[in-house]
C-alpha positions in Angstrom: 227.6 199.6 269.2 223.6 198.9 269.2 224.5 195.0 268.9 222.6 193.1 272.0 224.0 189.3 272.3 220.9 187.2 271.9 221.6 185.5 275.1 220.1 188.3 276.6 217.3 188.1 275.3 216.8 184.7 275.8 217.7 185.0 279.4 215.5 187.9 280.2 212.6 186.7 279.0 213.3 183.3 280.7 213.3 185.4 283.8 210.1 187.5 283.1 208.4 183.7 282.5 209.3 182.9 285.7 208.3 185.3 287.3 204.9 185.2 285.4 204.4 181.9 286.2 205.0 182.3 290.1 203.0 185.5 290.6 199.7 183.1 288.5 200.1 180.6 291.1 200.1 182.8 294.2 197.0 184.4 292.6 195.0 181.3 292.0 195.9 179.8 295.3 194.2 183.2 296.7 191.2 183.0 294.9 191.0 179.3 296.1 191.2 179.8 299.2 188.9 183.1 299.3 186.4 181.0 297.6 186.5 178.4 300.0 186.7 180.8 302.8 183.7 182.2 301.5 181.8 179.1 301.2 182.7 177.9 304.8 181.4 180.9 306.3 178.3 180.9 304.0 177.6 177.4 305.7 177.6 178.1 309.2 176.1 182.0 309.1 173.2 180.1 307.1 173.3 176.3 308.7 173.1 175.1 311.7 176.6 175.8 313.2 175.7 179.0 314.7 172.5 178.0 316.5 172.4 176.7 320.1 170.7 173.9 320.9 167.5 174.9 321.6 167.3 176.8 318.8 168.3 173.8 316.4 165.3 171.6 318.4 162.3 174.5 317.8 163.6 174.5 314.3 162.7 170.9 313.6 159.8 171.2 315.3 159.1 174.0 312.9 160.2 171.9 309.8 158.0 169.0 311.3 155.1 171.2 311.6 155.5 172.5 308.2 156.0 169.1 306.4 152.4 167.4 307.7 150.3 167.2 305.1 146.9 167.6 304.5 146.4 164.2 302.8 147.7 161.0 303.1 147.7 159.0 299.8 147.8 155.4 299.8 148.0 154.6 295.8 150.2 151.3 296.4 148.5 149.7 299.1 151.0 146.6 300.2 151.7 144.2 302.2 152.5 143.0 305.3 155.3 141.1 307.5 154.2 137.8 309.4 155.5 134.3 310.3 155.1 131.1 308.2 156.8 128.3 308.1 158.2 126.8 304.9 156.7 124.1 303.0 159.9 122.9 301.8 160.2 119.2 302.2 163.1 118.3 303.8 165.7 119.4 306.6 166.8 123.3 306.2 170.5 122.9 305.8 172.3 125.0 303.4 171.9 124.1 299.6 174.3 122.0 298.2 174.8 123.1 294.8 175.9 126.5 293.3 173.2 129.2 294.0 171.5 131.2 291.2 172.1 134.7 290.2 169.9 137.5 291.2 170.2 140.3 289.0 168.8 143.8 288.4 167.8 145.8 285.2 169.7 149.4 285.0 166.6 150.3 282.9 163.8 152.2 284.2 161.1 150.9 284.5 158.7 151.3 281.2 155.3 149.6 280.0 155.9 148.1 276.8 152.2 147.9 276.1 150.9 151.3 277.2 154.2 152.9 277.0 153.8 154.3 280.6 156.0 154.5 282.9 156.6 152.7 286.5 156.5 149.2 284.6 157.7 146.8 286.8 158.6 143.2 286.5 159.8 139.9 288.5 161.2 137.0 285.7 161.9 133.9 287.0 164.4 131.6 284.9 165.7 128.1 285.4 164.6 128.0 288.9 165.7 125.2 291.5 166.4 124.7 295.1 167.5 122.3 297.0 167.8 121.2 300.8 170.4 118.9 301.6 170.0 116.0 299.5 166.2 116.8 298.5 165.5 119.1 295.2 162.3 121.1 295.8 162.0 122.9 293.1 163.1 122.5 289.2 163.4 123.9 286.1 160.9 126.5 287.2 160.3 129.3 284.9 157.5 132.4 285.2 157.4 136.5 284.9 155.0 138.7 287.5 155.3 142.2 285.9 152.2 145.4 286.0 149.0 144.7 286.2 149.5 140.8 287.2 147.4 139.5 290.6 149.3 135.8 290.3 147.8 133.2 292.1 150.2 130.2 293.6 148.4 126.9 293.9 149.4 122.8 294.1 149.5 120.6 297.2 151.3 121.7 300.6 154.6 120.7 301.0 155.0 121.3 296.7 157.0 125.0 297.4 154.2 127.2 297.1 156.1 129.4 300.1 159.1 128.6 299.6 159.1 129.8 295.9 156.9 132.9 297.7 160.2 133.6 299.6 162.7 133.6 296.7 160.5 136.4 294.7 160.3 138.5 298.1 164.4 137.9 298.2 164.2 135.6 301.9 165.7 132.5 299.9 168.3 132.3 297.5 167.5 130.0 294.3 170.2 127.0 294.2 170.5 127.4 290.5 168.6 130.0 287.8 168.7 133.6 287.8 165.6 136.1 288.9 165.8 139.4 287.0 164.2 142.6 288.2 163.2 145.9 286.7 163.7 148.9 288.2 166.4 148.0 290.9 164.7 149.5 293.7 161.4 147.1 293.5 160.0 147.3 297.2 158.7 144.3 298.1 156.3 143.4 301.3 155.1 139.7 302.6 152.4 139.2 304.5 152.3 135.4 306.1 150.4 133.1 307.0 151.1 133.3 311.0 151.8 136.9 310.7 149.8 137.3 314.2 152.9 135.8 315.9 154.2 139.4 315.6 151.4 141.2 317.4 151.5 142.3 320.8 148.3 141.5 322.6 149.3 144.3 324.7 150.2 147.4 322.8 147.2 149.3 321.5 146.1 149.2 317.4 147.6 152.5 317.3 150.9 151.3 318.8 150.4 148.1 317.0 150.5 149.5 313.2 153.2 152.1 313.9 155.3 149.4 315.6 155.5 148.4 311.6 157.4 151.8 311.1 161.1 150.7 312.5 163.0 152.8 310.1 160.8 156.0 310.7 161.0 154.7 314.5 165.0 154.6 314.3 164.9 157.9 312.6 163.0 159.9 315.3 165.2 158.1 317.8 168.5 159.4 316.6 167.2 162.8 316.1 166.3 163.1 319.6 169.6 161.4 320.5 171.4 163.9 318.4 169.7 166.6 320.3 170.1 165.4 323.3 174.4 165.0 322.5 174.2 168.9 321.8 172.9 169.7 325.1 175.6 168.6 326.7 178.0 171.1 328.1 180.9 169.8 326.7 179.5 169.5 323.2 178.8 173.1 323.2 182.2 174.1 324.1 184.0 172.0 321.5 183.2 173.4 317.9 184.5 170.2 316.4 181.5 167.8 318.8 178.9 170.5 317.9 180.1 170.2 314.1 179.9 166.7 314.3 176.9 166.4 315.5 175.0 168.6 313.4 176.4 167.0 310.5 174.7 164.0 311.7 171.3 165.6 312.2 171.4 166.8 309.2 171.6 163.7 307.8 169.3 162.0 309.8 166.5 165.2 308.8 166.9 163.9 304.9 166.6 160.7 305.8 163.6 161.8 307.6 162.3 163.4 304.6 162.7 160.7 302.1 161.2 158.3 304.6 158.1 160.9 305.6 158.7 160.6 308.9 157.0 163.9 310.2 153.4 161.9 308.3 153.2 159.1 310.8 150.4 160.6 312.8 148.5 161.3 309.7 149.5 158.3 307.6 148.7 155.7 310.1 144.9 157.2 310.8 144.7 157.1 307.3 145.2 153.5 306.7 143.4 152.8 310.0 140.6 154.3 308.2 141.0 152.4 305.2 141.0 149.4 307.3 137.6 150.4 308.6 138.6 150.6 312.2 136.9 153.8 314.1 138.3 156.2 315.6 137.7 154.5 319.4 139.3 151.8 318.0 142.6 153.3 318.3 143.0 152.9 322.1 141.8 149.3 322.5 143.9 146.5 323.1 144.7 144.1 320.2 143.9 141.2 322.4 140.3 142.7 322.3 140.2 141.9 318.6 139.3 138.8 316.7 141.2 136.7 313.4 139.7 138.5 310.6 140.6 142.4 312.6 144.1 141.3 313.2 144.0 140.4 309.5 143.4 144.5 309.1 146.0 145.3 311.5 148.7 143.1 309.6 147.9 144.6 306.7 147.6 148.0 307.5 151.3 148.0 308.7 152.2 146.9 305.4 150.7 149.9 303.8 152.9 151.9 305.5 155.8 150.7 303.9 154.5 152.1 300.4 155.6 149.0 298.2 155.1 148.2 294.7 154.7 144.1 294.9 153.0 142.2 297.3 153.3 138.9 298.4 150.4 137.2 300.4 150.4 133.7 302.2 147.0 132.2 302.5 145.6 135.7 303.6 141.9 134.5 304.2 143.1 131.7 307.4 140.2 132.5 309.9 138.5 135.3 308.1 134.7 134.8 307.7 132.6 135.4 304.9 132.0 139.4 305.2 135.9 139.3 305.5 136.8 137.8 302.8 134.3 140.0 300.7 135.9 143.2 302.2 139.6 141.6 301.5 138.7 140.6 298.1 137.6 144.4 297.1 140.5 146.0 298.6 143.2 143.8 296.4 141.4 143.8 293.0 141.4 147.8 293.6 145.2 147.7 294.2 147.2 148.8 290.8 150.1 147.0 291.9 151.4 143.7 291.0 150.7 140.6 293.5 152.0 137.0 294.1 148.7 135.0 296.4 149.5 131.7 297.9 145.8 130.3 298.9 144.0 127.1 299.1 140.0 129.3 298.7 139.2 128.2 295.7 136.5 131.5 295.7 139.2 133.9 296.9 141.5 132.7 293.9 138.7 132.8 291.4 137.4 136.4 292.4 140.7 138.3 292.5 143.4 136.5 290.3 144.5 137.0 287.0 146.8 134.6 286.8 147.1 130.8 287.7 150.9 129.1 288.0 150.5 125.4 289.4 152.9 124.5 291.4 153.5 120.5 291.3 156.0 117.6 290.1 156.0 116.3 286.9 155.8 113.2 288.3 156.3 110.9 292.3 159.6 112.0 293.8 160.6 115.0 291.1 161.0 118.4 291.9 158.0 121.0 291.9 158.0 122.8 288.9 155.4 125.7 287.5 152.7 126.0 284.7 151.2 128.7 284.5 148.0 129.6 283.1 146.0 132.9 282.2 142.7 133.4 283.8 141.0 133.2 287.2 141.0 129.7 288.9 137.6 128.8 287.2 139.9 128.9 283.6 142.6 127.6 285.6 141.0 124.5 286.4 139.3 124.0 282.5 143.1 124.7 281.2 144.4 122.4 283.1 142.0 119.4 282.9 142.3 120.5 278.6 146.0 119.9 279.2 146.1 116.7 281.1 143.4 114.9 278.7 145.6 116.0 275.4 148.8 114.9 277.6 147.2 112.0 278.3 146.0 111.4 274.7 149.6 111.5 273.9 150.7 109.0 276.5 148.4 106.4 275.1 148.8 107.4 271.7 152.8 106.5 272.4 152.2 103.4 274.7 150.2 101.9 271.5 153.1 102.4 269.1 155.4 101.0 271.8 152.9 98.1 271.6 153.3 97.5 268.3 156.8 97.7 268.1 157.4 95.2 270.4 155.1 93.0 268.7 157.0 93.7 265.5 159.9 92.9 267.1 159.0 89.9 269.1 157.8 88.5 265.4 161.2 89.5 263.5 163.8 89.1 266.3 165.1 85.8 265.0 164.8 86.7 261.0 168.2 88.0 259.4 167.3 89.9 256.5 165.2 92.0 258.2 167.9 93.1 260.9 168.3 96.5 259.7 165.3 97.3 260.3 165.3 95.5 263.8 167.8 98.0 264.7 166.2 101.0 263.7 163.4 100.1 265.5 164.9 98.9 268.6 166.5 102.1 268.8 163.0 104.4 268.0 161.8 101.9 270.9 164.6 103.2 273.8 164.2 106.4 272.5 160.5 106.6 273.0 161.3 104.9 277.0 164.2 107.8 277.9 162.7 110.4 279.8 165.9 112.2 278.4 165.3 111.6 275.1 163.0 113.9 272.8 160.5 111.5 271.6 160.2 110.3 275.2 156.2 111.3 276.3 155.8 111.5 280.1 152.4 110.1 281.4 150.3 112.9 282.9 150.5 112.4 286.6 147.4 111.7 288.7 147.5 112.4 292.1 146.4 109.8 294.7 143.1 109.9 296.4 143.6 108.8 300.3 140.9 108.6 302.9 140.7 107.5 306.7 138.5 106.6 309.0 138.5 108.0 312.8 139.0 105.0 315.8 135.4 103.5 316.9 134.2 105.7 319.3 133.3 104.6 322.9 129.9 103.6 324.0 127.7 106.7 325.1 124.4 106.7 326.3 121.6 108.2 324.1 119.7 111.6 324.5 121.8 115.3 325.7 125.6 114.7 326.3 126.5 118.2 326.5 124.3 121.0 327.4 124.6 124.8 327.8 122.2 127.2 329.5 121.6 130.4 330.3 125.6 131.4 329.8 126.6 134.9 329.5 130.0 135.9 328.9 132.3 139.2 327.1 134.9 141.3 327.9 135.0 144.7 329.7 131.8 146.3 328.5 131.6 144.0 325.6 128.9 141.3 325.8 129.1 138.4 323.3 126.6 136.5 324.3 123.6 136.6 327.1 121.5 134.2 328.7 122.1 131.6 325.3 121.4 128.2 325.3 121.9 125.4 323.6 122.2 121.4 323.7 124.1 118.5 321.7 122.3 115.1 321.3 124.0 112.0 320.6 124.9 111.6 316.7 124.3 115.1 316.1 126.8 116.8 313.3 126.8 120.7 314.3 128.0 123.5 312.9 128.5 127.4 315.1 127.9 130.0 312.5 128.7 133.6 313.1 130.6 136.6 312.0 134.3 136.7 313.8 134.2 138.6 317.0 130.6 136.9 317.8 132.6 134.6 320.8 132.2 131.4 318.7 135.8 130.2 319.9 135.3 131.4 323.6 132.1 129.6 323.5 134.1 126.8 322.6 136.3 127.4 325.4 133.5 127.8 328.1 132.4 123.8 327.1 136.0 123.1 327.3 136.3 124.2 331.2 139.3 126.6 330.0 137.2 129.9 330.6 134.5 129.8 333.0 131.2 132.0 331.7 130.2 135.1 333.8 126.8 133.2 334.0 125.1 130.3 333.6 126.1 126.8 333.4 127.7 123.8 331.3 127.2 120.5 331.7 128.5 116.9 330.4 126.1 113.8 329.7 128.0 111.6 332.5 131.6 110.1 332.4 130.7 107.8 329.9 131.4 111.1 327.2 134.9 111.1 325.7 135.4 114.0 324.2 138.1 115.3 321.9 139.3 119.0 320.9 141.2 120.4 318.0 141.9 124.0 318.4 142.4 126.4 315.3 146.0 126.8 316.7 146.8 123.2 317.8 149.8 123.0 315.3 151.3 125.5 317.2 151.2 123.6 320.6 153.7 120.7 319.0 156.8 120.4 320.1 159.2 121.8 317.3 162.4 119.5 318.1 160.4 116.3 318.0 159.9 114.3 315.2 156.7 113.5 313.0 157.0 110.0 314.1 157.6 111.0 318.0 154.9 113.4 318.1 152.4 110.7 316.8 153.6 107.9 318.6 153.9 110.0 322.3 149.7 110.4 321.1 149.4 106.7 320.5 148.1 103.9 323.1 150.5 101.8 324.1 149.2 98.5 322.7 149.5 100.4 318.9 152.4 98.6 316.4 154.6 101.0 314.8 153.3 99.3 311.7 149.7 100.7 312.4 151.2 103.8 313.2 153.5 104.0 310.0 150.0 103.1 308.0 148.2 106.4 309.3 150.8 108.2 308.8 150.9 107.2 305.5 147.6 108.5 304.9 148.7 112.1 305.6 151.1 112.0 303.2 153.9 111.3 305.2 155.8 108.4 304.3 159.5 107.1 304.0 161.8 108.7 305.4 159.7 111.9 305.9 158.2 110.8 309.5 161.6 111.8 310.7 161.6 115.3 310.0 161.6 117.7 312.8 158.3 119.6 313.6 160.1 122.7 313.1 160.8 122.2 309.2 157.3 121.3 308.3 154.7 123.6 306.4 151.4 125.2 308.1 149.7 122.4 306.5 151.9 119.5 307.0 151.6 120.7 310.9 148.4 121.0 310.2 148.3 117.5 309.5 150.1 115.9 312.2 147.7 117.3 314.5 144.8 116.1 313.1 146.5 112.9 313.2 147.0 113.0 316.9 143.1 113.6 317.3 142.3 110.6 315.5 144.6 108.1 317.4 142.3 109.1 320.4 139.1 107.1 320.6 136.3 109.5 321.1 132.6 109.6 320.9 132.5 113.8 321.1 135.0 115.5 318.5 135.0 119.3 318.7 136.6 121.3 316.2 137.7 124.7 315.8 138.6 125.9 312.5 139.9 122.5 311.1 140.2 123.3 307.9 143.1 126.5 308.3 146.3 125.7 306.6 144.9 122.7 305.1 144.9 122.4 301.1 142.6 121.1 299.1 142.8 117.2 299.1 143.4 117.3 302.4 140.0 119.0 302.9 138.3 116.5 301.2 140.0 113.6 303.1 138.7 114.9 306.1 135.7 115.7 305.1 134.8 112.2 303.9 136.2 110.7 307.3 133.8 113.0 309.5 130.9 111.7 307.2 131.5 107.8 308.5 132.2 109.2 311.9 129.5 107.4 313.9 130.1 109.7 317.1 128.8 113.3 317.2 131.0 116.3 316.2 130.5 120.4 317.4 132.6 122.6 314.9 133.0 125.9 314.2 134.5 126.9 310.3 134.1 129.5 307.8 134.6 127.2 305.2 131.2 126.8 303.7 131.5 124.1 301.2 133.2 122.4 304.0 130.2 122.9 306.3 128.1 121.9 303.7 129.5 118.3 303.6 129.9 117.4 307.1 126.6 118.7 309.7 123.3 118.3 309.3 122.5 120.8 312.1 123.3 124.3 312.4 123.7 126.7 315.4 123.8 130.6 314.5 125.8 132.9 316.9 123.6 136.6 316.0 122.0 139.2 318.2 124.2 137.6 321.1 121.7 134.0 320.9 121.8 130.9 319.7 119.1 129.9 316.9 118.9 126.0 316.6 118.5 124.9 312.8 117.7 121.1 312.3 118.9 120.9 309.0 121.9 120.6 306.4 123.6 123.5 305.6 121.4 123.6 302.1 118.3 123.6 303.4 119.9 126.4 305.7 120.4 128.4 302.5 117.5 127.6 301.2 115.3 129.6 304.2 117.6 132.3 303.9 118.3 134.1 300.9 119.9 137.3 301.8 122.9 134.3 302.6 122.4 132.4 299.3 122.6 135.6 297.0 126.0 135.9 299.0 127.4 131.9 298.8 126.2 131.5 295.4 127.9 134.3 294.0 130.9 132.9 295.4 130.5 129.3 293.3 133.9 128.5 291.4 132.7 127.0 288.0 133.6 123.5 287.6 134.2 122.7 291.8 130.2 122.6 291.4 127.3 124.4 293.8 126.6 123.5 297.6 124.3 120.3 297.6 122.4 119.1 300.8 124.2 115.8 302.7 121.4 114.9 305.0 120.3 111.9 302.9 124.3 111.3 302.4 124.9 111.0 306.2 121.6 108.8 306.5 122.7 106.1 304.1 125.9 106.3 305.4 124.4 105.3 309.0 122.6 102.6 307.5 125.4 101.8 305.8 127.4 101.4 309.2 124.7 98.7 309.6 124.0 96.6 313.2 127.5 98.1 314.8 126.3 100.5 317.4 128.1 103.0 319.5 125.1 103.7 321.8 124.7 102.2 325.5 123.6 103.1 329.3 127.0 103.3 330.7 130.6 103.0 329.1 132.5 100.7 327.9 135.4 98.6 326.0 139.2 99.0 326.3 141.0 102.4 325.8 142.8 101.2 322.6 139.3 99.5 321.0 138.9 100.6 317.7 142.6 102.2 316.9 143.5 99.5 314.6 140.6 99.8 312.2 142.3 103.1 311.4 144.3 101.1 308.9 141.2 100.7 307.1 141.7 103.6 304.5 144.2 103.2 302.1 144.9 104.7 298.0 141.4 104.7 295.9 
C-alpha cells in the first residue's frame, strides 16, 4: 500500500526544477534591470541631464575658473611649425620603390643608463629615399634618444631637411624602418621660412595662441554645443538635449587633457620666457624684426609641450645677442633635439652630437656618419677619418701597382699560371666596389670660385650719399638726423643689433621707402647699381626653371654655353638646370639668385643678408668673388667671419647714428673689446680666429693691375664684361 512508482518522483522533481529555474530567471532579470534603472537615474539627478542651459554654461565657467593654475610650467620647451622647402635633389614625385616601415615600441619608455623613466628614442635603420629616378638618401643608419642635441650638417641639396622630415614623420622613408619608443613621442619642427606663417596683422598675443588650433577647436565646439542647447527645440526633445550633452562632455575631457582653460596663463608665460614685455602683447607683428619673430615662432611651439624638437637653420637673420640668447635657451632644454645649421659657432656651442650628411662618392646617395662631440671634435674626427681612409686608398692602389706589374711580367709564362689566376682574381676583387676587399677613395669635394662681370665705368669720389635721414614707425624712431657717404671702391659693412632699421635703411637708398627726413642721393647716372635682398629667393618664380630663371636675367648677346658655365659654378649642372624653382632647397634658391645678380654688370652691389640659407662652401665662394670685385659693395650681415673677409670699412647703426670706421673688421675688434671678448669666445677650433683682410684686398687691387673701372662719365656696352664670368672654374 505505501509503494510510490518511481516515476513520480522523477516527474515531480522535474517539475519543481522547472519551476526553480524560471522563478531564478525572472529574479535576475529584476535585479538587472533595477540596477540599471538605478544607474540611469543616478546619471541624470547627478550629470548634466537635468540642468538647463544656462545652468550647464555657468557650470563650465565654474570648472574653467577652478582649473587655472597658479603656475605655468614649461619643463619641455619645443619647437615650432614653419615653412622650408626641401633640399631633396630632384622632382617630388612619389617614390618609386617600396616604402619603409615605421614602427613603434609597446615599451615604456625607460633609461637604460640611469634607470629613469621618460627615456625616449628615434633609431634610424637602413634609411633610403628616392624621388623619381634620383636616390637621395642610402643606407642611412643613426639613433637620437635622451639627452642627445644632434647636429645635421653636409652640403645643401645633400638631405639635411629632407632626412629632418622623415624623423618628424612629414616623409615616408622609401626603404628601412624608423623605430620609436614610447608610441606617443610628440614631435615639433620649427623651419627655416617658418615666418611665412605669421600674420603681420594679428597681434603677438593673437599670433602665439593662433599656434593653439586644437585648444582653439576645443573652445569652439563647446560654445557651439551651448549654443545647440539654447535652442528651443533642443530643450523640448530629451533625446537632442541628451545628445548634446553627451558631446560636451566629451569635448570638457578633451579640454582637460589638452589644458585648455591655461591658455591665458600659459601663453604669458612663454611670452615671458621669450623676453617680450608685457606692452609687447598688443603690438603688431609687422612692428617686429627677424630675430623677435624668431621668439614668436618658437614660443608657439612651446605650447604644444613636446618631447623632441626639430630645428631648421634656426639662427637665419638673428644677430649676435640672438644667437647668444638662443644658444642658452636650447642647451637648458632636457629634451632630445635634431639641428639642421650651417653656424659653425651655433653647432659648436650647443651640440652634442655630429652626423655628416654627404655621399660616399659623385652621384651616390647621401648617407650619415656620425660623430660624438661638438662641431670642433666633429671636424678633428672627421679630417682623422679621411687621412686613415685615405691612407688606405693608397696603401691598396700600391698593391694594385704591383700586381699589375707582376702580372704584366708573368702573363705569357705557363708554369706560373696558377698563380696568375689567383692574382688576377685578388686584382678584380680589390676594383669591385661590391666586393669586400674593395677600398673606396675618400672623396674630396670640389673647390669652385667665380668672378662677378666687370663693372661699368664710374667716376671717382661719393656715388651715394645719405644725410640728415630720419625715419621709424608710429612712436618708434630708428634713426635721426644720420648720415653717411659711399666712395668709390669702398667695401662696407652696416652693423647693428636687429630692429636698429639696417634693412629699411637699405630700403630708403633703394627709393622703395622714402625717409620722414632728410635726403639720398646718387653720384650721377653713370652708377649701376645692384640689390640682393635677404628674401630675393622668395621673389622667383616657382614654375620656371633654373635655366629659365637665369637666362630671362641674362643679356641677350650671352651663349647658352656661357650661361651653362655659371651655372655650373653653383653647383648646378646636367640635367639639374631643369628643375623647377619650386623643388629646390633654401640654399639652392639661394643660389640661383645670387646668380641672377652677377649676370648684371654693376659698379654698386648692395647686399642684404647674403649669406642666409647659404652653406658653407658656398660662403666661401662668395666670399672670395667679392674680394676681386673691383666695384664697391654696401652690405648688411650678421655673419662675422663673413664680414671679416670681405669690407674694409665699417658703418655701426647704435644710439640711432651712424659711426664711420675706416678699417677691416679686425682692427674693428681690436678698438673694441667688450665685442672681441664676445666674437672670440665664439671661435670654432680648427675653422681658425678672425684675421684682418685690408692688406688682402690691397694686393688684390694691385693684383687687378692697369685695368681700371674709374672714369668721368659712363661707358662700354651693357653686356661688357659678362663673358669673363667663365673665368672660374674647379681648383
Amino acid at each position: 500500500d505505501n509503494y510510490i512508482p518511481r516515476s513520480f518522483y522523477s516527474g515531480t522533481v522535474y517539475g519543481m526544477s522547472s519551476t526553480l529555474l524560471r522563478l531564478g530567471l525572472l529574479v535576475l532579470i529584476g535585479i538587472a534591470i533595477t540596477v540599471t534603472w538605478d544607474s540611469a537615474t543616478r546619471n541624470v539627478r547627478g550629470g548634466l541631464s537635468l540642468r538647463k542651459p544656462h545652468q550647464v554654461s555657468s557650470r563650465f565657467a565654474s570648472i574653467q575658473k577652478a582649473r587655472r593654475p597658479s603656475l605655468f610650467r614649461c619643463p619641455r620647451r619645443t619647437t615650432v611649425q614653419s615653412t622650408v622647402e626641401d633640399d631633396v635633389e630632384g622632382e617630388k614625385t612619389a617614390p618609386t620603390k617600396k616604402k619603409g616601415r615605421r614602427e613603434a615600441s609597446s615599451r615604456a619608455g625607460f633609461d637604460k643608463e640611469s634607470g629613469q623613466p621618460n627615456y625616449l628614442s628615434v633609431n634610424l635603420k637602413n634609411i633610403g629615399l628616392t624621388y623619381g629616378i634620383q636616390d637621395v638618401l642610402g643606407d642611412v643608419n643613426f639613433a637620437v634618444q635622451t639627452g642627445d642635441r644632434l647636429g645635421l650638417v653636409g652640403a645643401n641639396g645633400g638631405g639635411k631637411t629632407t632626412l629632418a622630415r622623415i624623423i618628424a614623420g612629414e616623409l615616408e622613408p622609401t626603404t628601412g624602418t624608423i623605430t620609436t619608443q614610447p608610441k606617443d613621442i610628440r614631435m615639433a619642427f620649427l623651419r627655416q621660412e617658418f615666418w611665412d606663417d605669421l600674420d603681420p596683422e594679428r597681434t603677438l598675443k593673437e599670433e602665439i595662441m593662433s599656434g593653439m588650433t586644437e585648444e582653439a577647436q576645443i573652445l569652439q565646439g563647446i560654445a557651439e554645443c551651448e549654443k545647440e542647447m539654447e535652442k528651443k527645440e533642443v530643450q523640448q526633445d530629451m533625446e537632442k538635449m541628451q545628445a548634446a550633452l553627451d558631446k560636451l562632455m566629451a569635448l570638457n575631457e578633451r579640454a582637460e587633457r589638452s589644458k585648455v582653460y591655461q591658455m591665458e596663463s600659459r601663453v604669458d608665460i612663454v611670452r615671458n620666457m621669450m623676453g617680450f614685455t608685457e606692452e609687447d602683447r598688443d603690438m603688431k607683428v609687422s612692428s617686429f624684426s627677424g630675430g623677435w619673430k624668431m621668439r614668436i615662432g618658437l614660443a608657439k611651439i612651446l605650447l604644444k609641450d613636446p618631447n623632441l624638437l626639430i630645428l631648421d637653420e634656426p639662427t637665419n637673420h638673428l644677430d649676435l645677442a640672438s644667437v647668444n640668447w638662443l644658444e642658452s635657451f636650447l642647451v637648458e632644454q632636457k629634451i632630445p633635439m635634431v639641428i639642421v645649421s650651417h653656424d659653425r659657432e651655433f653647432l659648436d656651442k650647443v651640440c652634442t652630437t655630429i652626423v655628416d650628411i654627404e655621399p660616399l662618392a659623385p652621384g651616390e646617395p647621401s648617407t650619415a656618419t656620425k660623430y660624438e662631440g661638438n662641431y670642433s671634435k666633429f671636424l678633428r674626427q672627421k679630417k682623422q677619418r679621411f687621412d686613415e681612409m685615405q691612407k688606405k686608398w693608397d696603401l691598396q692602389q700600391k698593391k694594385i701597382k704591383e700586381i699589375k706589374q707582376w702580372m704584366q711580367k708573368f702573363r705569357n709564362n705557363e708554369a706560373m699560371s696558377t698563380q696568375y689566376s689567383q692574382r688576377e682574381k685578388k686584382l678584380l676583387d680589390m676594383q669591385d666596389p661590391k666586393s669586400r676587399d674593395y677600398v673606396r677613395r675618400p672623396m674630396r669635394p670640389k673647390t669652385f670660385f667665380f668672378r662677378f662681370p666687370d663693372p661699368p665705368r664710374c667716376p671717382q669720389g661719393e656715388i651715394l650719399t645719405a644725410e640728415g635721414i630720419s625715419h621709424g614707425y608710429g612712436d618708434t624712431m630708428l634713426f635721426e638726423d644720420a648720415s653717411m657717404s659711399v666712395n668709390t671702391g669702398n667695401k662696407i659693412a652696416i652693423l647693428g643689433p636687429n630692429g636698429m632699421g639696417k634693412s629699411t635703411l637699405i630700403r630708403i637708398m633703394q627709393g622703395i621707402e622714402d625717409p620722414m627726413k632728410g635726403t639720398v642721393s646718387w653720384g650721377g647716372r653713370s652708377v649701376k647699381p645692384v640689390f640682393y635682398d635677404q628674401n630675393q629667393a622668395d621673389a622667383l618664380e616657382l614654375d620656371k626653371t633654373v635655366l629659365q630663371t637665369v637666362q630671362d636675367a641674362a643679356p641677350m648677346d650671352m651663349s647658352m654655353e656661357d650661361l651653362r658655365g655659371l651655372l655650373g659654378q653653383f653647383k648646378f649642372t646636367g640635367d639639374t638646370v631643369f628643375k623647377k624653382i619650386r623643388v629646390l632647397s633654401g640654399g639652392e634658391k639661394a643660389r640661383v639668385a645670387l646668380a641672377q645678380m652677377m649676370l648684371t654688370p654693376a659698379n654698386m652691389i648692395i647686399l642684404d643678408e647674403p649669406t642666409n640659407h647659404l652653406d658653407i662652401p658656398a660662403k666661401e665662394i662668395l666670399e672670395e668673388a667679392l674680394q676681386h670685385y673691383p666695384g664697391t659693395l654696401l652690405m648688411i650681415s650678421h655673419d662675422r667671419f663673413f664680414i671679416s673677409q670681405v669690407a674694409n670699412t665699417i658703418i655701426n647703426l647704435e644710439d640711432k647714428k651712424l659711426h664711420r670706421y675706416d678699417m677691416d673688421y679686425k682692427s674693428y675688434l681690436l678698438s673694441n673689446p667688450d665685442l672681441r671678448k664676445d666674437v672670440e669666445a665664439r671661435y670654432v677650433d680648427g675653422v681658425g680666429p678672425i684675421r684682418g683682410v685690408s692688406d688682402k684686398l690691397e694686393q688684390i687691387k694691385q693684383q687687378q693691375g692697369k685695368k681700371s673701372f674709374v672714369s668721368k662719365g659712363p661707358s662700354g656696352k651693357k653686356g661688357k664684361g659678362i663673358k669673363n664670368a667663365k673665368r672660374y672654374g674647379s681648383l
